[in-house]
KOLPA-855420 format. One record per residue (C-alpha): residue number from 1; residue in three letters; x, y, z. Coordinates in nm, 2 decimals. Layout:
% KOLPA-855420
   k   r     px     py     pz
 NUM ALA      X      Y      Z
...
% end
This chain:
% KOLPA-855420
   k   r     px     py     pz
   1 UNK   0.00   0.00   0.00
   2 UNK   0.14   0.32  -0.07
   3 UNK   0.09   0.62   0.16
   4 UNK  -0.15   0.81  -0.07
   5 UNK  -0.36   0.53  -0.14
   6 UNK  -0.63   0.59   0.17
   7 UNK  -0.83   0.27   0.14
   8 UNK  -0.75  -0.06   0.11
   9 UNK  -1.00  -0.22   0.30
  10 UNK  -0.81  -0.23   0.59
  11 UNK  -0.78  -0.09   0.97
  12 UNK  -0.45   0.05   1.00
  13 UNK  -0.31   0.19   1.38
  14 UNK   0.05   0.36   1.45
  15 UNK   0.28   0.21   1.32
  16 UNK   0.02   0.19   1.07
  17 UNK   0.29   0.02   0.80
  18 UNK   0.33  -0.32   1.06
  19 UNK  -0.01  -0.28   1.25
  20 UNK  -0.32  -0.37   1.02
  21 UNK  -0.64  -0.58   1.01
  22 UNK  -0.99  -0.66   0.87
  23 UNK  -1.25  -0.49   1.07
  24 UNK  -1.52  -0.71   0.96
  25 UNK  -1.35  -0.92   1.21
  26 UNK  -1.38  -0.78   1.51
  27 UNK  -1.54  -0.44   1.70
  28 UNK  -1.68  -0.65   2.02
  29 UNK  -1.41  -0.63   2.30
  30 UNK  -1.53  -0.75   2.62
  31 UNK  -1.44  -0.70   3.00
  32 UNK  -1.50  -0.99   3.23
  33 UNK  -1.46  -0.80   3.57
  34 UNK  -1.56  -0.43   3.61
  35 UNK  -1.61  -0.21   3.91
  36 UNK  -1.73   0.11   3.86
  37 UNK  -1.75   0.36   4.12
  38 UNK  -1.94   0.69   4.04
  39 UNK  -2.04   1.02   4.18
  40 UNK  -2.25   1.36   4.07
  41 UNK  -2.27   1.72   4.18
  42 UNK  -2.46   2.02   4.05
  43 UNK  -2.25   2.25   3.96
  44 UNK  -2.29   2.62   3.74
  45 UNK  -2.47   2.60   3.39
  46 UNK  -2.19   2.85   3.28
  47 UNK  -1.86   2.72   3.33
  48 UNK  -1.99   2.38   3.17
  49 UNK  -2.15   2.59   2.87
  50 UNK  -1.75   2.73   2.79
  51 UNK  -1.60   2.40   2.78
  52 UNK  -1.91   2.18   2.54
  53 UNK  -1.86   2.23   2.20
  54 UNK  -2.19   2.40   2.05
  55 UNK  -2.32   2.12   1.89
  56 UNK  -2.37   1.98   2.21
  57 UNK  -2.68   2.06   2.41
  58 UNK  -2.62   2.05   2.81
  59 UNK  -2.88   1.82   2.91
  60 UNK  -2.82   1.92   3.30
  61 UNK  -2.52   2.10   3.52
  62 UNK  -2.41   1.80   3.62
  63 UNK  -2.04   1.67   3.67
  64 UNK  -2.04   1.30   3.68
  65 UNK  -1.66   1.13   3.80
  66 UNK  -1.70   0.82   3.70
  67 UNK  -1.33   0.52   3.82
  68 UNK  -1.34   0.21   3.69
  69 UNK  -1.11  -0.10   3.77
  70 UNK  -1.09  -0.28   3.44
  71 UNK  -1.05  -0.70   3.50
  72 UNK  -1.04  -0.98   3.26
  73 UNK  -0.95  -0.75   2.96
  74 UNK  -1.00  -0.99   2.66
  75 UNK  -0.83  -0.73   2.39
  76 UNK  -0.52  -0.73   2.62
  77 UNK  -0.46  -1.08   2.68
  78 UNK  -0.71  -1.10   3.01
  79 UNK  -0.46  -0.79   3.17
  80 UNK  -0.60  -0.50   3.39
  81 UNK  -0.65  -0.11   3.39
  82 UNK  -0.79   0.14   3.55
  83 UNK  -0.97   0.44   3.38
  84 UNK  -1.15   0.79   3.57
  85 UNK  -1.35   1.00   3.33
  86 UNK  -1.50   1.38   3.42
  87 UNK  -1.84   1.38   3.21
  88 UNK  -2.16   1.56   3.16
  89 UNK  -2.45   1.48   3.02
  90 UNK  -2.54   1.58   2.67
  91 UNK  -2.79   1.61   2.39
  92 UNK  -2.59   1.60   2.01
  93 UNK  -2.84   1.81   1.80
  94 UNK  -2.68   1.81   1.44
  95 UNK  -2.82   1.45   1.33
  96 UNK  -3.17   1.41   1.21
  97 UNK  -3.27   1.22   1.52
  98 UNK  -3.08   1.39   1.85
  99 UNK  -2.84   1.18   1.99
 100 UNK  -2.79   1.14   2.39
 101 UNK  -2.49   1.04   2.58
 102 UNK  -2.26   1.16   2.83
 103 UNK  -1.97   1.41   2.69
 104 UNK  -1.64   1.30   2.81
 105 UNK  -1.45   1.62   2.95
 106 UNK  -1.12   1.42   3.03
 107 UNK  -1.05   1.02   3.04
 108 UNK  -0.73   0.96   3.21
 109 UNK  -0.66   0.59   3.21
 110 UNK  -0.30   0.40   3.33
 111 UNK  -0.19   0.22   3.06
 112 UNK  -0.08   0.30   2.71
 113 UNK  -0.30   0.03   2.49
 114 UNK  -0.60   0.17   2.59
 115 UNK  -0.53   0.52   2.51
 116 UNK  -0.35   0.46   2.19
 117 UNK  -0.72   0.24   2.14
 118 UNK  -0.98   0.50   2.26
 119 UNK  -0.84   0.81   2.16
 120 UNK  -0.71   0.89   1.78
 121 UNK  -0.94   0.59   1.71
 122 UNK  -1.26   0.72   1.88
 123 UNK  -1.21   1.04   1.95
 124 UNK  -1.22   0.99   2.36
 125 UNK  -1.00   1.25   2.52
 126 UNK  -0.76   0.99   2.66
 127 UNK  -0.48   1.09   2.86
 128 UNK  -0.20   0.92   3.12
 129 UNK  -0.25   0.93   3.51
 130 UNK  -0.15   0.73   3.78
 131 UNK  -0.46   0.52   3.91
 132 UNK  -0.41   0.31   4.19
 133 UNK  -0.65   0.06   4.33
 134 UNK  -0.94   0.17   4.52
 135 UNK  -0.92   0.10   4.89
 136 UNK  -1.20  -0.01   5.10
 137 UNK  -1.25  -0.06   5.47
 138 UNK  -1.61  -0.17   5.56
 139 UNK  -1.83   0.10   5.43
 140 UNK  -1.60   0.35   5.36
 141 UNK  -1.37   0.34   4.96
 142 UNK  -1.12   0.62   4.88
 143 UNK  -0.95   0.63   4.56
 144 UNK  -0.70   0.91   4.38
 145 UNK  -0.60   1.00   4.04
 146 UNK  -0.18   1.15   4.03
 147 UNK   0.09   1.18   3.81
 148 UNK   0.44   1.22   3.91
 149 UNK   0.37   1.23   4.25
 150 UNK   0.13   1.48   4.30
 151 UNK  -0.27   1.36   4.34
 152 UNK  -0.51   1.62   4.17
 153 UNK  -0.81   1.45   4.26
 154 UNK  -0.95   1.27   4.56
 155 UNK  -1.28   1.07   4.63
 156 UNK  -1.44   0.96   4.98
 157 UNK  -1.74   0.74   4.96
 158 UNK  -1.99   0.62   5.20
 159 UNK  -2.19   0.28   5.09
 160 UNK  -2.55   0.27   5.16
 161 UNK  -2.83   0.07   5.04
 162 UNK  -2.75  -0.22   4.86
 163 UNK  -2.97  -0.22   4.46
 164 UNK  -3.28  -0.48   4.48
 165 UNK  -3.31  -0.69   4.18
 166 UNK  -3.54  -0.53   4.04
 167 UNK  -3.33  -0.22   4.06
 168 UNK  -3.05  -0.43   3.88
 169 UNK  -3.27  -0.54   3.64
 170 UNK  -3.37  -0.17   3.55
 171 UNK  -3.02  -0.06   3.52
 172 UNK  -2.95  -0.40   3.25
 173 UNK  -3.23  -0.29   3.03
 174 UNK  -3.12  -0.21   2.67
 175 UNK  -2.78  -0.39   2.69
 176 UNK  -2.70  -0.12   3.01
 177 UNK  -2.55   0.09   2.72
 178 UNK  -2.41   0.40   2.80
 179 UNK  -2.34   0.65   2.49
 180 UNK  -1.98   0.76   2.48
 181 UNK  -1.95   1.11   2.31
 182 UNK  -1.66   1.29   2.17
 183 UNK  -1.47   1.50   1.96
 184 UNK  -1.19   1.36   1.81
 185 UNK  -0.96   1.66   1.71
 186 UNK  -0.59   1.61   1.49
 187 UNK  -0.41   1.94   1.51
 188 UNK  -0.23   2.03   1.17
 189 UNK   0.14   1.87   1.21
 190 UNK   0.39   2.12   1.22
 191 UNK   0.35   2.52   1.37
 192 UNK   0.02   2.58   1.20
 193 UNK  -0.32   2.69   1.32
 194 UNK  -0.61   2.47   1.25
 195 UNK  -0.70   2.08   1.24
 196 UNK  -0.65   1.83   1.02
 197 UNK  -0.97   1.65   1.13
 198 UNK  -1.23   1.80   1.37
 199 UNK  -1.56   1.58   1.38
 200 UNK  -1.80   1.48   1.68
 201 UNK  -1.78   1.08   1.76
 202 UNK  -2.01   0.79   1.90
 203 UNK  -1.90   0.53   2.13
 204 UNK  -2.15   0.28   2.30
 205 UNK  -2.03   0.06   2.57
 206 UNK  -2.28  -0.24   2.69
 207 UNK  -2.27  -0.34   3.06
 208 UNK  -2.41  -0.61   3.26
 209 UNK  -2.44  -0.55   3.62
 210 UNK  -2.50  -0.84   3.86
 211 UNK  -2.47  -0.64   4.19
 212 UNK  -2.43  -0.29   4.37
 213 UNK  -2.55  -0.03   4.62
 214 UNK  -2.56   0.35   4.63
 215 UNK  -2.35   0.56   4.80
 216 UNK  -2.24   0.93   4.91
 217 UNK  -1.93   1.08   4.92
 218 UNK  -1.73   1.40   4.83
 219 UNK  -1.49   1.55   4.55
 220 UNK  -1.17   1.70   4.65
 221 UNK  -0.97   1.90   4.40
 222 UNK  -0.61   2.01   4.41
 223 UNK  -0.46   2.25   4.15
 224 UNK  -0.11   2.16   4.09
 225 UNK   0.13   2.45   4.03
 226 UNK   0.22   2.47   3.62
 227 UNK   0.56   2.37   3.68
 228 UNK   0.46   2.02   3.85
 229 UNK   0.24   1.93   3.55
 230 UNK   0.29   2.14   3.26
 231 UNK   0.15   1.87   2.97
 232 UNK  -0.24   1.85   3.22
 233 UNK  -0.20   2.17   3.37
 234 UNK  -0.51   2.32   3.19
 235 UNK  -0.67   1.98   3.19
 236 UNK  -0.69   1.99   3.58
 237 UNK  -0.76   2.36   3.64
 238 UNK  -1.01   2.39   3.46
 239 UNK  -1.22   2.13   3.58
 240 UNK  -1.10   2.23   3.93
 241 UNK  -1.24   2.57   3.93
 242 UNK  -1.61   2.44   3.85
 243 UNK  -1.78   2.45   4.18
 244 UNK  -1.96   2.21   4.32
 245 UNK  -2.27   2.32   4.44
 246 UNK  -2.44   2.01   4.54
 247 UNK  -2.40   1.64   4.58
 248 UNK  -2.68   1.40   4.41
 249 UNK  -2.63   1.03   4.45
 250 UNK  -2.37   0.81   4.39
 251 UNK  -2.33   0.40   4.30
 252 UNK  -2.05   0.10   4.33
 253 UNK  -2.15  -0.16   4.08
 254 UNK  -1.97  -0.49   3.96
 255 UNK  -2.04  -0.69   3.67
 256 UNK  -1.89  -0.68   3.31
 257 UNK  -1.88  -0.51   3.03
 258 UNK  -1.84  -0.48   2.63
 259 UNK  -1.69  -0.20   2.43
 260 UNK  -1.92  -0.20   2.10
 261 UNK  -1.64  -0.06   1.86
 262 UNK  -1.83  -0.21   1.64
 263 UNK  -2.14   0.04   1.64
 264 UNK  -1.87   0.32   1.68
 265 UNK  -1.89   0.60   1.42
 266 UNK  -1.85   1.01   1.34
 267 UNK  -2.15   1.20   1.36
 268 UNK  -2.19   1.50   1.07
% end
């Protein structure tokens, strides 16, 4: 294949000249083991507004922080990560039929595969932290998100009531999808203004929940000076400055899940 020639019926990834493969083939990666831990506030409608492309509605002002511990990883040989995202949820209003989803401020994940996977690929805004483990001691489960060091963000939870079966059942209707949305942005290489590609993406993920219970708990943010992380420094201020005006609910689930790359796509 020469570089010019754009289509070849192939899925090529960096380095795309040894990495290539039919994507009839494939599109359904599963998770065998997922926790997810996650946790809303109210917040302002304006500082939200600033940071959500146009094309996206604001469904509420809402800031959902969302950790994951990733188990049984089938794309990755059965390995492990862990994942926090900062969302919101969202309305997409340039198709024919409005699309719904949560918009995906920041998704800082611990291991390189799954950024490289979820990020020029889907257009999730994928970057590196340091995730350890969530700790638990009875009812209480703390975990942080760091890099080099110095923790940003901090998360105290209380567990409460434990979800009925019915209320398990409610949350496994229609595959438990969730609607990943994006924008998948390529600057222009080399000191020029402007994108090479700019376009809105859609990312469904199914999950399967087979146990859980809600929960309360609080956010704690911690701006680090510029100099102690230049490359996320605007990443974590920004998000650090929206206040949080009230706490809503929170949940701990386990079950599994399935990334539907397959039913991924760019919206117009």
């Amino acid at each position: 294949m020469r570089i010019s020639e754009k289509e070849d019926g192939l899925t090529h990834r960096m380095p795309a000249h040894l990495i290539f493969y039919d994507p009839s083939q494939g599109g359904l990666y599963p998770y065998d083991d997922v926790t997810t831990l996650e946790l809303w506030y109210k917040t302002d409608i304006e500082p939200l507004r600033k940071i959500i492309p146009e094309e996206f509605e604001l469904l509420a002002p809402i800031i959902t922080i969302t950790y994951q511990k990733c188990n049984g990883v089938q794309w990755m040989g059965g390995s492990e990560y862990s994942l926090v995202t900062v969302s919101t949820p969202v309305r997409y209003m340039e198709t024919e039929e409005p699309v719904e989803g949560v918009f995906h401020h920041v998704l800082w994940e611990d291991k390189t595969a799954p950024i490289i996977g979820g990020r020029e690929e889907a257009g999730m805004p994928k970057v590196f932290a340091d995730i350890p483990e969530y700790r638990r001691l009875e009812k209480t489960i703390f975990f942080n998100v760091s890099h080099e060091g110095k923790a940003f963000l901090e998360l105290e939870l209380l567990l409460d009531k434990a979800f009925s079966a019915e209320e398990i059942a409610k949350m496994n209707e229609n595959n438990g999808r969730l609607i990943q949305l994006g924008w998948r942005y390529i600057p222009k290489v080399g000191p020029f203004p402007g994108a090479d590609l700019s376009q809105a993406t859609y990312y469904p993920v199914d999950n399967e929940y087979s146990s859980g219970s809600s929960l309360t708990g609080t956010v704690k943010w911690t701006e680090p000076a510029y100099y102690q992380h230049p490359a996320q420094h605007a990443i974590i201020s920004v998000l650090a400055a929206i206040p949080i005006l009230e706490y809503i609910q929170g949940s701990f689930k386990k079950g599994k899940s399935c990334m539907r790359m397959d039913l991924a796509r760019t919206l117009p």
